[in-house]
Structures are given as structure tokens and as C-alpha cells.
Chimera marker file (.cmm) of the C-alpha trace (Angstrom):
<marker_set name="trace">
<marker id="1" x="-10.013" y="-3.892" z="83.215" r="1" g="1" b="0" radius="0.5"/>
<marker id="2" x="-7.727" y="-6.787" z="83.577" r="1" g="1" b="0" radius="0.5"/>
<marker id="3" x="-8.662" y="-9.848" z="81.772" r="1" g="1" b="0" radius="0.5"/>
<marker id="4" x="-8.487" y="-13.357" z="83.386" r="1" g="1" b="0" radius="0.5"/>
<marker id="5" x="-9.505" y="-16.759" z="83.461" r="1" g="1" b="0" radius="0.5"/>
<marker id="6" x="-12.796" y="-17.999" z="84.566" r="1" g="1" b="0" radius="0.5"/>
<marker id="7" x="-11.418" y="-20.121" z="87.433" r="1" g="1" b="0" radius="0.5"/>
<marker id="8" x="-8.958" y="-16.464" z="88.818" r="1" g="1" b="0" radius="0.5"/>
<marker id="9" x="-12.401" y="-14.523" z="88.563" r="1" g="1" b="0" radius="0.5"/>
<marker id="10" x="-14.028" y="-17.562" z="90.586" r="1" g="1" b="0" radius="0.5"/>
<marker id="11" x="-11.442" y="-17.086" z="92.805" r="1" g="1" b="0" radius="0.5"/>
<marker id="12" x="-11.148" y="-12.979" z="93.055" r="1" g="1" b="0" radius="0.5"/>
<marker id="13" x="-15.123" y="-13.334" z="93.573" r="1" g="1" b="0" radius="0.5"/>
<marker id="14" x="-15.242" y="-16.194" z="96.495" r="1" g="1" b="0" radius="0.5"/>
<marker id="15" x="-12.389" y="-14.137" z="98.171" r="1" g="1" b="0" radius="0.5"/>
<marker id="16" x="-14.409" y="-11.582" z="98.466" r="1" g="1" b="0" radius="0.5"/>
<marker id="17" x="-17.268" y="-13.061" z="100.005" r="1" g="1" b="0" radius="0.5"/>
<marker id="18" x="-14.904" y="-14.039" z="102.645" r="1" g="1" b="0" radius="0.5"/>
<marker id="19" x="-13.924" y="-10.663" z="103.522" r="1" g="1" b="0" radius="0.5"/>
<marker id="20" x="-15.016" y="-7.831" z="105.494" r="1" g="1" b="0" radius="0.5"/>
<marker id="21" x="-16.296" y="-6.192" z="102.778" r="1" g="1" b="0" radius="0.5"/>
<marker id="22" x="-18.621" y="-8.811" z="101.559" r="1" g="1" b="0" radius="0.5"/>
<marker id="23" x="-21.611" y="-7.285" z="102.669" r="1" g="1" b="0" radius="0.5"/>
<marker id="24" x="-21.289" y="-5.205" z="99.245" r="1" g="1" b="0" radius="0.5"/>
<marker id="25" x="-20.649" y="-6.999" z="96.069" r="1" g="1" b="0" radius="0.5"/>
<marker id="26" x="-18.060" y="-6.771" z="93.316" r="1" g="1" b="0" radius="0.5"/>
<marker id="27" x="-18.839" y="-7.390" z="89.714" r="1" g="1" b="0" radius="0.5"/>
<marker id="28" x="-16.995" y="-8.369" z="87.045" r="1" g="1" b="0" radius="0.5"/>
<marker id="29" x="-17.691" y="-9.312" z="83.158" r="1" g="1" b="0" radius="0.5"/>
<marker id="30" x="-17.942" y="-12.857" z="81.789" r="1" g="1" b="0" radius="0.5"/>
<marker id="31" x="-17.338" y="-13.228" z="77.985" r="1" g="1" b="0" radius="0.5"/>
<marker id="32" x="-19.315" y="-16.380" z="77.172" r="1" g="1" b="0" radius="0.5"/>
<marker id="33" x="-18.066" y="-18.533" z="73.890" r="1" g="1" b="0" radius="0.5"/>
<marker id="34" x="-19.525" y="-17.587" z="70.734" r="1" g="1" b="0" radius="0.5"/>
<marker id="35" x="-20.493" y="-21.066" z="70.455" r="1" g="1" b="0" radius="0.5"/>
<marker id="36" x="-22.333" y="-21.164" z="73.720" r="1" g="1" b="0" radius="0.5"/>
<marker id="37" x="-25.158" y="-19.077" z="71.781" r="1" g="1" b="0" radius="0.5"/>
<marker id="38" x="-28.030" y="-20.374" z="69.302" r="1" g="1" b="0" radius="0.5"/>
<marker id="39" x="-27.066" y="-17.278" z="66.597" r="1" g="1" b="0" radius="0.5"/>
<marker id="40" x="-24.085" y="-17.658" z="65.050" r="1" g="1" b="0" radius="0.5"/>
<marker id="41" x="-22.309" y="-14.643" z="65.575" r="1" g="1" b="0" radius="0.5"/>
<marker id="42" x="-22.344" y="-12.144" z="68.354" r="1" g="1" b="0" radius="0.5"/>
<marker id="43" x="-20.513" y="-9.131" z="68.884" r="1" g="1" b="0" radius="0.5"/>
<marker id="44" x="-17.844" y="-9.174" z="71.945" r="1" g="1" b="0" radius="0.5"/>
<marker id="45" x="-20.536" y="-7.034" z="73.720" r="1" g="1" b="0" radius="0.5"/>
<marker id="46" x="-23.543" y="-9.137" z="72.508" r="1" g="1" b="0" radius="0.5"/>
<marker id="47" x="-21.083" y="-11.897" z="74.531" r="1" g="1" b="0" radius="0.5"/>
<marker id="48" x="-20.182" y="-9.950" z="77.687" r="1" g="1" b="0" radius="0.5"/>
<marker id="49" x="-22.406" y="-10.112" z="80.794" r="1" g="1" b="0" radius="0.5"/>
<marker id="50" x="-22.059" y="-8.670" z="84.062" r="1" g="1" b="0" radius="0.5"/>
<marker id="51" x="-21.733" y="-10.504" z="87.060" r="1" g="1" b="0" radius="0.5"/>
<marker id="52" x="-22.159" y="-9.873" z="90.922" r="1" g="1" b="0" radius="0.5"/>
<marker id="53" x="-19.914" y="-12.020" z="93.770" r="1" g="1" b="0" radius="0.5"/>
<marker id="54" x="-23.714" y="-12.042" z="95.222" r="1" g="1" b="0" radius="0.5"/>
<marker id="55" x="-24.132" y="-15.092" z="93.275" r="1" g="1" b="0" radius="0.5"/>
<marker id="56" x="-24.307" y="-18.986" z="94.937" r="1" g="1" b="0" radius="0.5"/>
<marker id="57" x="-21.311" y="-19.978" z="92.945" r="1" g="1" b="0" radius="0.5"/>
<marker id="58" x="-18.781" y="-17.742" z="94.486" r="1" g="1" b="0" radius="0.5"/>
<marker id="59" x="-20.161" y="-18.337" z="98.330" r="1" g="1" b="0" radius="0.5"/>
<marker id="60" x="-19.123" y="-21.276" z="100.363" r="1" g="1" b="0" radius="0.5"/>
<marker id="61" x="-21.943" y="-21.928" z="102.582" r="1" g="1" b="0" radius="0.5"/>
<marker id="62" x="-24.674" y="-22.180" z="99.216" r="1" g="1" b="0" radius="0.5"/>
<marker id="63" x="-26.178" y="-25.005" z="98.044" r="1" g="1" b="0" radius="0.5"/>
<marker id="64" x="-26.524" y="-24.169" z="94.131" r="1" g="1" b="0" radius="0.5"/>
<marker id="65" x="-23.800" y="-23.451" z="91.830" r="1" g="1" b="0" radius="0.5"/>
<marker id="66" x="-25.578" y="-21.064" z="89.746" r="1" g="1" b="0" radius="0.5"/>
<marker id="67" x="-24.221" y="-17.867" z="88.474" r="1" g="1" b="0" radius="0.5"/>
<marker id="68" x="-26.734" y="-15.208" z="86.668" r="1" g="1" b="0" radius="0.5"/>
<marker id="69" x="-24.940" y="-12.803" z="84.425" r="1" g="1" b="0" radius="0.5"/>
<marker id="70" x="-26.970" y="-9.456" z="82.620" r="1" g="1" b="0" radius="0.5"/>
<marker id="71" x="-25.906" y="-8.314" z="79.364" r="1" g="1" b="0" radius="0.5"/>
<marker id="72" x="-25.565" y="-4.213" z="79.170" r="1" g="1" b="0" radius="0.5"/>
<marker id="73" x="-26.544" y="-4.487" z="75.944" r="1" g="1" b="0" radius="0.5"/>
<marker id="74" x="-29.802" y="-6.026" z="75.510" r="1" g="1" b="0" radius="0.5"/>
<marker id="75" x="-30.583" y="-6.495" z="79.156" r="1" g="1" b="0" radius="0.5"/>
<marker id="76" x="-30.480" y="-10.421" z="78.337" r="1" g="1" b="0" radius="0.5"/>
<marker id="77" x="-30.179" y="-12.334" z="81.538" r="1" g="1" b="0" radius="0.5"/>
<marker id="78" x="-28.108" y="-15.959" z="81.222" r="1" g="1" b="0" radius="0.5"/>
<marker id="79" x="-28.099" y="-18.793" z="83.530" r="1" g="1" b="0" radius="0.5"/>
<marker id="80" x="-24.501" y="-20.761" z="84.206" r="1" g="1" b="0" radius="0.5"/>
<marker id="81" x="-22.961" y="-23.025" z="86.238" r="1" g="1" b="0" radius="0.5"/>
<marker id="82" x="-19.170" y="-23.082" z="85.425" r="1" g="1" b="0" radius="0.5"/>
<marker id="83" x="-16.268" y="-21.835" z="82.828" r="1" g="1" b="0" radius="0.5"/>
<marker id="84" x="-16.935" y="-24.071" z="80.039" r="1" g="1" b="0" radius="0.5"/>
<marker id="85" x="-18.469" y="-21.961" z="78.102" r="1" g="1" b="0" radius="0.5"/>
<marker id="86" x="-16.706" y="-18.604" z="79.210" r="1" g="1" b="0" radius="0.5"/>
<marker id="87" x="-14.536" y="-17.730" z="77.371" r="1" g="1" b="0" radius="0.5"/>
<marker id="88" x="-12.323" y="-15.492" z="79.878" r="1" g="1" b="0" radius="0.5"/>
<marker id="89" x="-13.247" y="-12.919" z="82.286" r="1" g="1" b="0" radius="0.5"/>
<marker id="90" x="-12.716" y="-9.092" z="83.161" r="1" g="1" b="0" radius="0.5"/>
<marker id="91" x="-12.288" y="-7.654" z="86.453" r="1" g="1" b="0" radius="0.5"/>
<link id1="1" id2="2" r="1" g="1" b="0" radius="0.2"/>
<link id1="2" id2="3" r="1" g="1" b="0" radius="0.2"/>
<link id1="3" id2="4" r="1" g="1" b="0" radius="0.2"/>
<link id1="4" id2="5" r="1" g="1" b="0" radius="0.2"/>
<link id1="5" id2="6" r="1" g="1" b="0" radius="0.2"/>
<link id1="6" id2="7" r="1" g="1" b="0" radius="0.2"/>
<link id1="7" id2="8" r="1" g="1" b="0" radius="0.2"/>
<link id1="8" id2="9" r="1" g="1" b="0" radius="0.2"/>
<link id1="9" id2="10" r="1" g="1" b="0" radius="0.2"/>
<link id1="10" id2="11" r="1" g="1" b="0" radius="0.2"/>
<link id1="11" id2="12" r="1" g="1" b="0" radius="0.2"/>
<link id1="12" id2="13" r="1" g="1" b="0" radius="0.2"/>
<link id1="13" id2="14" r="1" g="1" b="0" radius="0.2"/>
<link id1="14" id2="15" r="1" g="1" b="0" radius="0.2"/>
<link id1="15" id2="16" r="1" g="1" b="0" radius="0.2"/>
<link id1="16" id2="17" r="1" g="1" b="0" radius="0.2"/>
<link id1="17" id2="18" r="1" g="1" b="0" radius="0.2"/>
<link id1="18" id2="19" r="1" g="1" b="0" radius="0.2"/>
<link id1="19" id2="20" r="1" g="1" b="0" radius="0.2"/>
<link id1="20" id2="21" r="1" g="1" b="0" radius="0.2"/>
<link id1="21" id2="22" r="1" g="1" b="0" radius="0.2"/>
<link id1="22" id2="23" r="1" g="1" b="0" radius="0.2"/>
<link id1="23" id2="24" r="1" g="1" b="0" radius="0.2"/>
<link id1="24" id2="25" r="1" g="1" b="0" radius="0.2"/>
<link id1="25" id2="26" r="1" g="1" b="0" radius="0.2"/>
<link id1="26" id2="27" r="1" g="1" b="0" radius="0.2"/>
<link id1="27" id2="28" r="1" g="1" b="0" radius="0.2"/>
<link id1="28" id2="29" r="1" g="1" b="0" radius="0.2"/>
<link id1="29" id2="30" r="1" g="1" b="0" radius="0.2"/>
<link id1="30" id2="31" r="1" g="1" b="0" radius="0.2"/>
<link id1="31" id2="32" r="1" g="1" b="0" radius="0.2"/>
<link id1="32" id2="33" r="1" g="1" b="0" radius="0.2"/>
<link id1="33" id2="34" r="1" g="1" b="0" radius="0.2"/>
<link id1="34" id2="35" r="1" g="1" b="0" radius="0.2"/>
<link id1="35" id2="36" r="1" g="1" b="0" radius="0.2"/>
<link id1="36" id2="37" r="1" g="1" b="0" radius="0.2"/>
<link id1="37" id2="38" r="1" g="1" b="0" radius="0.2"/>
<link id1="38" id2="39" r="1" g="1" b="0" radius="0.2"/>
<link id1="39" id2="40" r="1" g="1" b="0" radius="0.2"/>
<link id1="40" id2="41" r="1" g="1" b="0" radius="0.2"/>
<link id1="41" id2="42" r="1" g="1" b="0" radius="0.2"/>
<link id1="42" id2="43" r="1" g="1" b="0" radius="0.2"/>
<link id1="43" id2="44" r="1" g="1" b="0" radius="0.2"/>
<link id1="44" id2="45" r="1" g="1" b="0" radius="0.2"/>
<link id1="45" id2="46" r="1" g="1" b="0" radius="0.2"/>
<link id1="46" id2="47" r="1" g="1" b="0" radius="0.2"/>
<link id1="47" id2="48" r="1" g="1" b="0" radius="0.2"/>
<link id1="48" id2="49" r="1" g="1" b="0" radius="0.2"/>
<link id1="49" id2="50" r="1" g="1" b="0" radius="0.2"/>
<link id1="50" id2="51" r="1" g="1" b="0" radius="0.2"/>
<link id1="51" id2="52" r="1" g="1" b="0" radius="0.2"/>
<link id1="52" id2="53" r="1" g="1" b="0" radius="0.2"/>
<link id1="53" id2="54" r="1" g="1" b="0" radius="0.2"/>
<link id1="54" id2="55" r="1" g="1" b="0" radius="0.2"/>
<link id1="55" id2="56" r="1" g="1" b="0" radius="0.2"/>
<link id1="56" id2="57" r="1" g="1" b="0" radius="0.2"/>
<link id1="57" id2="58" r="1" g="1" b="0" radius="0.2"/>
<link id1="58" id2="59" r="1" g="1" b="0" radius="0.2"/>
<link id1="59" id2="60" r="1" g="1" b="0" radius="0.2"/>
<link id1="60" id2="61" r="1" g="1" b="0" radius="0.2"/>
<link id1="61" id2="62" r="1" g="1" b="0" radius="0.2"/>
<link id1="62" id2="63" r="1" g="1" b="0" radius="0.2"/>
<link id1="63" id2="64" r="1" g="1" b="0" radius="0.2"/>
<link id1="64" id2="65" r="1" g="1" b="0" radius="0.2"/>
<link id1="65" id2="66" r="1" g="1" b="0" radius="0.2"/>
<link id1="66" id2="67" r="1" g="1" b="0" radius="0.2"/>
<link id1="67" id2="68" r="1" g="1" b="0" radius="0.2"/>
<link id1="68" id2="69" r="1" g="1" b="0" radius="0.2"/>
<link id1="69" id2="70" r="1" g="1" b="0" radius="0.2"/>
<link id1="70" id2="71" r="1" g="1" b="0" radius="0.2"/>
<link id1="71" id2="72" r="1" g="1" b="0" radius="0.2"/>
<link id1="72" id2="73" r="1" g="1" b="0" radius="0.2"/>
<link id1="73" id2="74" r="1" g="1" b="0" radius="0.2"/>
<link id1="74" id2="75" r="1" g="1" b="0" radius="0.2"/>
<link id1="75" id2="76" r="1" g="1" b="0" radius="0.2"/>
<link id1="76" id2="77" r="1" g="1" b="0" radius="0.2"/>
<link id1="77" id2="78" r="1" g="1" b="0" radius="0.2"/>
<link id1="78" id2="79" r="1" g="1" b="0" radius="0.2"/>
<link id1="79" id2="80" r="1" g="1" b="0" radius="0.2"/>
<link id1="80" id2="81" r="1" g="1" b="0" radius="0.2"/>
<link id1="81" id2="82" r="1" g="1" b="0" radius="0.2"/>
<link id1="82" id2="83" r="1" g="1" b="0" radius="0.2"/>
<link id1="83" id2="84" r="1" g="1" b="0" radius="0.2"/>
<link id1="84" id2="85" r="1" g="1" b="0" radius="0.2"/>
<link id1="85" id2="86" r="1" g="1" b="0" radius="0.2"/>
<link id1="86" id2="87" r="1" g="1" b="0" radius="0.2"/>
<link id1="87" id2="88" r="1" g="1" b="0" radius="0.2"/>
<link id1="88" id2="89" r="1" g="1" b="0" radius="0.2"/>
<link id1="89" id2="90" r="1" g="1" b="0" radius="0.2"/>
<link id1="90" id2="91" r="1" g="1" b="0" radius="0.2"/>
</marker_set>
């Protein structure tokens, strides 16, 4: 896996969508910031979550900005709406 910026894996995702392939989604992981959590320390994979280019924020046509991200983990689901509190991405 490649690791990127939150704003490339917006990008990567929302391309995507646009293709002919959209029909079935990609995922990536989003590392969120440790600081972005209550506890204060969590492991890199207490941080990761998976994420589909199914979600609102990476199609054009949606009205939310939401993007829901699972944790393999735990199976802890998180609610975001942009990179500031990624801290990068793998794809």
C-alpha cells in the first residue's frame, strides 16, 4: 500500500466514481490523528479505518459530505467529514 494525503485519496476515490467501473467500490485506509480520539493513545491500527468510494464525500451528485470509515480491529465505525483530522491515507 502506497501512502498519501487525505486530499490524493479524495481524489483517487471521486475518480473512481466517475469511471466505468464505479458500479463496484474501491477502499482504502484512513489513519485518523491520535488526537482526534478521547483515549490518549491508540495503536496505528486502533487509528486505521477502512473506507469505501461508496461514500457521499467522494460522489459529485450527493448532497452530504460524510464519509463512514470501519476499524478492522474493533469493528468501531467513525463518522467524518474532511482531512483534518486524518492523518494520511493508504491506498
Amino acid at each position: 500500500m502506497k501512502q498519501i494525503t487525505f486530499e490524493e485519496f479524495s481524489k483517487r476515490m471521486s475518480e473512481h466514481n466517475k469511471s466505468a467501473e464505479a458500479s463496484t467500490p474501491i477502499f482504502g485506509y484512513v489513519v485518523f490523528k491520535n488526537s482526534y480520539f478521547t483515549k490518549t493513545t491508540h495503536s496505528i491500527e486502533e487509528r486505521t479505518y477502512k473506507v469505501s468510494s461508496d461514500n457521499k464525500h467522494f460522489k459529485d451528485y450527493a448532497l452530504s459530505n460524510s464519509i463512514f470509515g470501519k476499524c478492522e480491529v474493533d469493528g468501531d465505525v467513525q463518522k467524518f467529514y474532511g482531512g483534518e483530522c486524518v492523518e494520511y491515507c493508504l491506498i
